[in-house]
N, CA, C and O of each residue as an XYZ file, in Angstrom:
420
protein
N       0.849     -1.171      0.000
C       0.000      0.000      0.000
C       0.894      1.234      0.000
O       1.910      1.295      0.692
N       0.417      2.363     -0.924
C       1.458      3.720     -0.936
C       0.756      4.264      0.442
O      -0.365      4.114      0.928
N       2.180      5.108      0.925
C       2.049      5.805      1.496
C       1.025      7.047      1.241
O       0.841      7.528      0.122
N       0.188      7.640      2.793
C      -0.770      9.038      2.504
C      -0.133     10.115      2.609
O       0.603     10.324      3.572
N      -0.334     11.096      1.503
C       0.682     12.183      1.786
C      -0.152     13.152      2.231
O      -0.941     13.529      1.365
N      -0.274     13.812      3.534
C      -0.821     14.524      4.296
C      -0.919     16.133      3.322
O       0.233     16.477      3.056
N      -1.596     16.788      2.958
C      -1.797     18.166      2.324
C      -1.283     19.329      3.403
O      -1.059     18.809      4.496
N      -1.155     20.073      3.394
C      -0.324     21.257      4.084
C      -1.689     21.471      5.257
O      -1.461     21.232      6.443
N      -3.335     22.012      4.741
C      -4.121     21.938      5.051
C      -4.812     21.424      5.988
O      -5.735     21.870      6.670
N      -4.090     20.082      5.950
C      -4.938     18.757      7.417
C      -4.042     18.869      8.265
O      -4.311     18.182      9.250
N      -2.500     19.753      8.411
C      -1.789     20.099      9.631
C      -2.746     20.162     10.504
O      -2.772     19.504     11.543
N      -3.766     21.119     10.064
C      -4.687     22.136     11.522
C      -6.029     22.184     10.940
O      -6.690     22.955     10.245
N      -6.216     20.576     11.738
C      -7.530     20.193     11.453
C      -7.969     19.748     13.188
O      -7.151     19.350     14.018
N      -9.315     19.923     13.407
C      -9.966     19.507     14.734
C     -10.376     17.631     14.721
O     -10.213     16.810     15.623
N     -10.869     17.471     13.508
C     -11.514     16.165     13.711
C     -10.503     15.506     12.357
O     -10.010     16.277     11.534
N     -10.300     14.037     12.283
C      -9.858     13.463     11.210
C     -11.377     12.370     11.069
O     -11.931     12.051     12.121
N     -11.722     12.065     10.257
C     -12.588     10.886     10.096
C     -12.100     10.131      9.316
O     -11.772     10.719      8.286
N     -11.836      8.819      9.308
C     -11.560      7.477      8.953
C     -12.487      7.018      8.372
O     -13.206      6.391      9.150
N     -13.039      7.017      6.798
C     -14.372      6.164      6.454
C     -14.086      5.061      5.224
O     -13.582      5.176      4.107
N     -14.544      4.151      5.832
C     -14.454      3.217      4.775
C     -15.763      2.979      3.528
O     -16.855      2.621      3.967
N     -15.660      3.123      2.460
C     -16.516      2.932      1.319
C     -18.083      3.783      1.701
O     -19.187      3.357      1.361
N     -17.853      4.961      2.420
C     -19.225      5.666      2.670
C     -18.930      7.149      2.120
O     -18.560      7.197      0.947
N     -19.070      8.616      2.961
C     -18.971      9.580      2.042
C     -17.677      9.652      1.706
O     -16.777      8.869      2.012
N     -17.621     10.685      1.026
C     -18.418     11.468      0.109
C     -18.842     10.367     -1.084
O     -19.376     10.835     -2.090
N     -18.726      9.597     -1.043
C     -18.762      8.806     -2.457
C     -20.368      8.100     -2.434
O     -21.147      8.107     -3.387
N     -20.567      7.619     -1.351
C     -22.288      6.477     -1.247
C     -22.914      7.607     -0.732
O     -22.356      8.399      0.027
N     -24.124      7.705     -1.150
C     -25.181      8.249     -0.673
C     -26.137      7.715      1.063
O     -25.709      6.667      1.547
N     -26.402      7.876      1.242
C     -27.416      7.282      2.666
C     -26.626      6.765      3.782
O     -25.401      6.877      3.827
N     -27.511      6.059      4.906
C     -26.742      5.530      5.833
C     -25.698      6.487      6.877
O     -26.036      7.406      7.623
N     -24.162      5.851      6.609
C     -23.120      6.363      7.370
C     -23.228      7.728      6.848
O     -23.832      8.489      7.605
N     -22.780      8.263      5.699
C     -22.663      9.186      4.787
C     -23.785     10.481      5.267
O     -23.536     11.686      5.308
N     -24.751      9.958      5.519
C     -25.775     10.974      5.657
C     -24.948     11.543      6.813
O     -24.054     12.390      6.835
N     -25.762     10.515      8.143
C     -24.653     10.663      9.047
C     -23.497     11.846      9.320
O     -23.583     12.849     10.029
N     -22.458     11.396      8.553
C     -21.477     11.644      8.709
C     -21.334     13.797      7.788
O     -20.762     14.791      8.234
N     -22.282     13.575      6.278
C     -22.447     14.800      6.558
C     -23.178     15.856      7.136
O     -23.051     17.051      6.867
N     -24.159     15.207      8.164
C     -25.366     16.118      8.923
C     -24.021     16.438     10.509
O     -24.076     17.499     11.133
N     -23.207     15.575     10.792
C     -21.787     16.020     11.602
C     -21.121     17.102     11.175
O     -21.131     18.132     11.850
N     -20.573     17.031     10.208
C     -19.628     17.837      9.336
C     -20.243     19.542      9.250
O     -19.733     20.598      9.624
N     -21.652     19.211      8.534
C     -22.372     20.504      8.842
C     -23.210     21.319      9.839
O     -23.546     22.501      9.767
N     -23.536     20.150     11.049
C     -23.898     20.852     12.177
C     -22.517     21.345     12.780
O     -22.781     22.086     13.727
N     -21.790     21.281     12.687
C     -20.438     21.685     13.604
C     -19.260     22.837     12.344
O     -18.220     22.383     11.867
N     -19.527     23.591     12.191
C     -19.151     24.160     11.118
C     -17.657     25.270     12.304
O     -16.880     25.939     11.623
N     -17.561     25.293     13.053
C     -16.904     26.165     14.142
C     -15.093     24.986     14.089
O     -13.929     25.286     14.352
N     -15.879     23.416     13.529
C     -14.283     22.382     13.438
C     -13.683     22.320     11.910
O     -14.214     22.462     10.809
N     -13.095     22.200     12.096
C     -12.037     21.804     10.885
C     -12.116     20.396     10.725
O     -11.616     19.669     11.583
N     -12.777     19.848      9.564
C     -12.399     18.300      9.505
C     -11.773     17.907      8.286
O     -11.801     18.625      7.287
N     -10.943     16.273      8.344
C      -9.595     15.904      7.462
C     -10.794     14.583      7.054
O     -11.319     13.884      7.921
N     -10.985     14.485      5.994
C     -11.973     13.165      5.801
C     -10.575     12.201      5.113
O      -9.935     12.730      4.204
N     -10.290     11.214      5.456
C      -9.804     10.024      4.347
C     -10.860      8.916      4.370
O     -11.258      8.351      5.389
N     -11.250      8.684      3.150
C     -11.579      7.740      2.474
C     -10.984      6.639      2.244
O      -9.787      6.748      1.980
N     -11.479      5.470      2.256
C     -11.004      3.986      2.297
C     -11.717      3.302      1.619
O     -12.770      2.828      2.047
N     -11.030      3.026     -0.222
C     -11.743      2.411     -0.931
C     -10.475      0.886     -1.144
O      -9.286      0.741     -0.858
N     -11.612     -0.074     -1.834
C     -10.698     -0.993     -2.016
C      -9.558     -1.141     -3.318
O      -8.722     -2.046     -3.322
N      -9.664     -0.072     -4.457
C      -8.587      0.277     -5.249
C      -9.454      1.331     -5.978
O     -10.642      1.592     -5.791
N      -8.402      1.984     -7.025
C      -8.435      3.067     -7.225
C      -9.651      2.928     -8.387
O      -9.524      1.895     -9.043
N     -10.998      3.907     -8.835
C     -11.625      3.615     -9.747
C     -13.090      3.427     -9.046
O     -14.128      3.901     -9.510
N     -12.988      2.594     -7.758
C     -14.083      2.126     -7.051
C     -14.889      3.022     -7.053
O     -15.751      2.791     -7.901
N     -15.094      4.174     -6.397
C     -15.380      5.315     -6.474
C     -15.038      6.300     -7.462
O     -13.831      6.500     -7.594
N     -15.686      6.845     -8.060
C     -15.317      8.017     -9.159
C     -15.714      9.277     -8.690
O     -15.140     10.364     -8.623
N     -17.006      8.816     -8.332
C     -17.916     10.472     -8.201
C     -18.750     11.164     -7.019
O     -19.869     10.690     -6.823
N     -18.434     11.982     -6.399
C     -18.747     12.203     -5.386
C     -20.209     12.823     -5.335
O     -20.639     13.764     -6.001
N     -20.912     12.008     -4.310
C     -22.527     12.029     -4.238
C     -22.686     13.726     -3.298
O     -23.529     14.593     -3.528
N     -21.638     13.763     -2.297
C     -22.224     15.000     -1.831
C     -20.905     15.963     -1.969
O     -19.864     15.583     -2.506
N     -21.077     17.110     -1.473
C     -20.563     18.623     -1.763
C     -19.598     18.400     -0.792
O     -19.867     17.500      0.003
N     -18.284     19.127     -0.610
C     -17.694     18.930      0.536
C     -17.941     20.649      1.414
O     -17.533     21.780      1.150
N     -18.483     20.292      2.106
C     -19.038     21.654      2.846
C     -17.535     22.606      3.221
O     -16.413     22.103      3.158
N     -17.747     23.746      3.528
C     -15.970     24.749      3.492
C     -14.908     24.423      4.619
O     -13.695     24.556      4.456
N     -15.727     23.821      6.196
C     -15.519     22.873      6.781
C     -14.383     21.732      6.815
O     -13.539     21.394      7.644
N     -14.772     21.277      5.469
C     -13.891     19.651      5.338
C     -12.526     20.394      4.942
O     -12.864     21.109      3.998
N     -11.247     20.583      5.159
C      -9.883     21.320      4.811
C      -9.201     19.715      3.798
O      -8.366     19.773      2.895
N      -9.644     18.881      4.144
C      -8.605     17.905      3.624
C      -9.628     16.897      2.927
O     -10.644     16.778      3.613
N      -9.646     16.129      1.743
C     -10.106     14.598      1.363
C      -8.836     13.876      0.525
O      -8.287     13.918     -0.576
N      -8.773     13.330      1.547
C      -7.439     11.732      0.814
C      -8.262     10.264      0.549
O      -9.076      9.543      1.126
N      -7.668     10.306     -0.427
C      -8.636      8.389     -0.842
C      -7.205      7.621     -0.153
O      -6.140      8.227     -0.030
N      -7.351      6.589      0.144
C      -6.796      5.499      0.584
C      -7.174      4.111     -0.232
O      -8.314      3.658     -0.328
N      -5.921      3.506     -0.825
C      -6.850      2.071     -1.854
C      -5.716      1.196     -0.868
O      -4.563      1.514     -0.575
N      -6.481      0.016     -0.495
C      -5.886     -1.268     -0.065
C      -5.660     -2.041     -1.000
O      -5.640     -3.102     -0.376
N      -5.503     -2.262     -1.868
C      -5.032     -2.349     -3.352
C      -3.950     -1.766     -4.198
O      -3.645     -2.005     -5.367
N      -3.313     -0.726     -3.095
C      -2.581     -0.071     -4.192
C      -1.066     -0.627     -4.016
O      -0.338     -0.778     -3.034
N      -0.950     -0.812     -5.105
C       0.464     -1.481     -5.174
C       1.576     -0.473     -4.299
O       1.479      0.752     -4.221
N       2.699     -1.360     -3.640
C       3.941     -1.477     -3.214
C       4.718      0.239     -3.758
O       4.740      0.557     -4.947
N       5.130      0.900     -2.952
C       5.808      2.407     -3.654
C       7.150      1.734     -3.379
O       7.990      2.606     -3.603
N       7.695      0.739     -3.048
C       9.154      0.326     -2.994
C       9.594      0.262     -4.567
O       9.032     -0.202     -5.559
N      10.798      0.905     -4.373
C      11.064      0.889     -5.835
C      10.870      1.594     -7.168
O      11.516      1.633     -8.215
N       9.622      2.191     -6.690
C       9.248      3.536     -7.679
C      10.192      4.625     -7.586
O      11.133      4.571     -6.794
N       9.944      5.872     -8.551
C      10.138      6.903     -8.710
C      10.159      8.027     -7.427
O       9.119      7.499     -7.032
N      10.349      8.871     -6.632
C       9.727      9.389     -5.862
C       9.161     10.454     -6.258
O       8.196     10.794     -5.575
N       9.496     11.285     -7.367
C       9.353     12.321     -8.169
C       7.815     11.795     -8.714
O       6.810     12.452     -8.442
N       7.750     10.498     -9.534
C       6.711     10.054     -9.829
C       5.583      9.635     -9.010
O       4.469      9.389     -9.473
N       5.979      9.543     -7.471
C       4.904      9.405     -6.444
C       4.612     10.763     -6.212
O       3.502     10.860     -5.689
N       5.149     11.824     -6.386
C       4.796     13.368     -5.788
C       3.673     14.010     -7.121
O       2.713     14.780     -7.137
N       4.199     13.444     -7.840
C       3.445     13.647     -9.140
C       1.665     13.079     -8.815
O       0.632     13.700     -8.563
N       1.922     11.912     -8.945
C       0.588     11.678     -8.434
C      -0.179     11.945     -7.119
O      -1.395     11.959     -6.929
N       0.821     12.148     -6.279
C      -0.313     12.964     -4.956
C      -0.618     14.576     -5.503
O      -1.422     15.360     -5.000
N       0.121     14.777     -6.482
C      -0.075     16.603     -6.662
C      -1.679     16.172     -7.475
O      -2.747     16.547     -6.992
N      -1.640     15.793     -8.057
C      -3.011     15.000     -9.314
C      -3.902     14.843     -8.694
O      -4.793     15.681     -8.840
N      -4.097     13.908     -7.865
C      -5.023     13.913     -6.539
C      -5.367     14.481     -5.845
O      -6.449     14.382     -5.268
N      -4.110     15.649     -5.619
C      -4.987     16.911     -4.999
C      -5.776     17.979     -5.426
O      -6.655     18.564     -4.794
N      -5.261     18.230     -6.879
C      -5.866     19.030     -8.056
C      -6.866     18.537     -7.968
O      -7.842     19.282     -8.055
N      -7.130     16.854     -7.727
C      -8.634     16.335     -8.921
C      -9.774     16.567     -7.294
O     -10.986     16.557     -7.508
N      -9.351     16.733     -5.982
C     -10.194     16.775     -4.953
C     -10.251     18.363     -4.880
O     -11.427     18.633     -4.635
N      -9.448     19.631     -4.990
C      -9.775     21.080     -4.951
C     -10.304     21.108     -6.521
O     -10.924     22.164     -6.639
N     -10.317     20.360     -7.817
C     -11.028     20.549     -8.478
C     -12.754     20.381     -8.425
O     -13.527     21.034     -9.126
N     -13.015     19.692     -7.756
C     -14.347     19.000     -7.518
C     -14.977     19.302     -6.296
O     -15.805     18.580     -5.738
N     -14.447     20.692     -5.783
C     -15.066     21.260     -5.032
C     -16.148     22.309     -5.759
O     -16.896     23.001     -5.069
């Protein structure tokens, strides 16, 4: 599994949430949940990572990330081994990932 590269942003965050295969990506359930939290408490800073089982699983995000959320990192248990790669080419793709989550705000 690659390493999470923390955004400058989730330094100085109040809450982190840990979710596996629920928001922003599934609709109902945890997700609801989890954004009726996010937006009753608007005074915290929250770091959401996401926990999908590889990359693709999720594409599209069902809800908005309220101004609130400072950070969203996907996490894939699937993702191949960074031993041995590029490191230039791992920075590359966390920069991509971060573009494609402040894009889709």
């Amino acid at each position: 599994m690659a390493p999470v590269e923390v955004p400058d942003s989730a330094a100085e965050v109040d809450v982190c949430l840990l979710l596996e295969g629920t928001y922003p990506y599934v609709k109902g359930g945890v997700s609801t949940w989890v954004y009726d939290l996010i937006t009753r408490l608007p005074e915290l800073r929250f770091a959401v990572v996401h926990v999908a089982p590889e990359r693709g699983t999720y594409t599209r995000r069902l809800y908005s990330l309220p101004a609130n959320v400072v950070s969203l990192s996907d996490l894939f248990c699937r993702e191949p081994l960074a031993r041995g790669r590029d490191p230039a080419a791992l920075q590359r793709v966390a920069r991509a990932e971060r573009r494609r989550h402040a894009d889709a705000r």
